[in-house]
C-alpha angles and dihedrals in degrees: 000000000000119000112211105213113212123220079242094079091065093052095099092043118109110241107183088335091304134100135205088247084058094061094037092056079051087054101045089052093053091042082050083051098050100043083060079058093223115148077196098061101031087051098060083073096054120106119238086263105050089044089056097044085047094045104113111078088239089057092048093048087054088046098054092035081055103038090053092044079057096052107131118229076205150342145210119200111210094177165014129226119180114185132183107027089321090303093125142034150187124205108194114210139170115221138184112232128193117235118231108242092253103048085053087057100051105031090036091233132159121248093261132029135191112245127180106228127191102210102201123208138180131197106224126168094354102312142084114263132198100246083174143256132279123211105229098181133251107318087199093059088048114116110240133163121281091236149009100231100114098186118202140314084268097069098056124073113295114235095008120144101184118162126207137162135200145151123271121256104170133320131207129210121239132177102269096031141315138298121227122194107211127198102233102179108294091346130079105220127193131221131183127221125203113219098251095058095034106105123199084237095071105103145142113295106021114100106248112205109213125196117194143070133326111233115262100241112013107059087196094067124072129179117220121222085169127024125175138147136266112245113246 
């Protein structure tokens, strides 16, 4: 019997001295910011960078009317990224939106939606900054495989030598190696990784670059002969 195992289980790991926890309480405090609706006081969390590409007053008005538009109903954080020396970091989340009236009407939406967010964050003198957010889509809208069983080397293409790369969503262990599944663009894919090739390193979060054959029949399942990482 396979185990999936969720990004949450990673949420208590130390990851460069910080913890997901670290970056969320960040997060809670801007949303709280925002939902005052003060530029003062949401700006305190900007880095150097965001507070001089928001300077002008017009700019500032667009960022809060966004940023409020943006507010989550909820949200659910799946990893931790941490880049440059742990000098930067992403925090993934999935959060529920709620949809304007009119937008509703003419998209035919429903009143919330599930949206994948970066949150990106900078440590500068000394303390973590808001570097800002990026809209990855509805994860739930997101094209993926049926299923997880993988099969054998025989069922995927014979002498091909495709390579693809992806960040890691998740992964599951199976009895001959792990599964990854991999954002490709709007699709999950999943690899599989034979024992011998599968790294300790490869966690969620971290872009895994795969070399091997597409499977004969599902276009959404790749088996790897190479696997290594992406340098950060």
């Amino acid at each position: 019997m396979t185990r999936c195992i969720t990004l949450a289980l990673l949420f208590g790991t130390l990851l460069m001295g910080q913890t997901i926890q670290d970056f969320t309480r960040i997060y809670d405090a801007y949303l709280a910011a925002v939902k005052k609706g003060a530029y003062r006081e949401v700006s305190a969390f900007f880095t150097k960078e965001l507070k001089e590409e928001v300077k002008a007053p017009d700019d500032q008005d667009w960022y809060m009317t966004m940023a409020k538009l943006m507010l989550p109903v909820s949200y659910e954080p799946t990893f931790l990224t941490m880049t440059d020396g742990g000098q930067k970091a992403d925090v993934q989340v999935i959060a529920t939106i709620n949809v304007p009236e009119d937008v509703q009407k003419e998209q035919n939406l429903p009143p919330t939606q599930r949206q994948e967010l970066t949150l990106k964050f900078e440590k500068q003198d000394g303390q973590w900054k808001w570097a800002g957010s990026t809209m990855l889509g509805d994860p739930d809208q997101r094209a993926r495989p049926k299923d997880l069983n993988m099969g054998s080397r025989s069922d995927y293409r014979e002498g091909s030598h495709t390579q693809i790369g992806g960040q890691i969503l998740r992964l599951e262990k199976q009895a001959a190696g792990t599964v990854y599944l991999i954002r490709m663009f709007d699709e999950e894919e999943a690899a599989f990784v034979p024992a011998a090739k599968v790294s300790s390193e490869f966690v969620a979060g971290r872009v895994l670059v795969l070399s091997g054959a597409e499977h004969k029949s599902d276009k959404l399942k790749f088996w790897a002969d190479e696997a290594s990482l992406q340098e950060q």
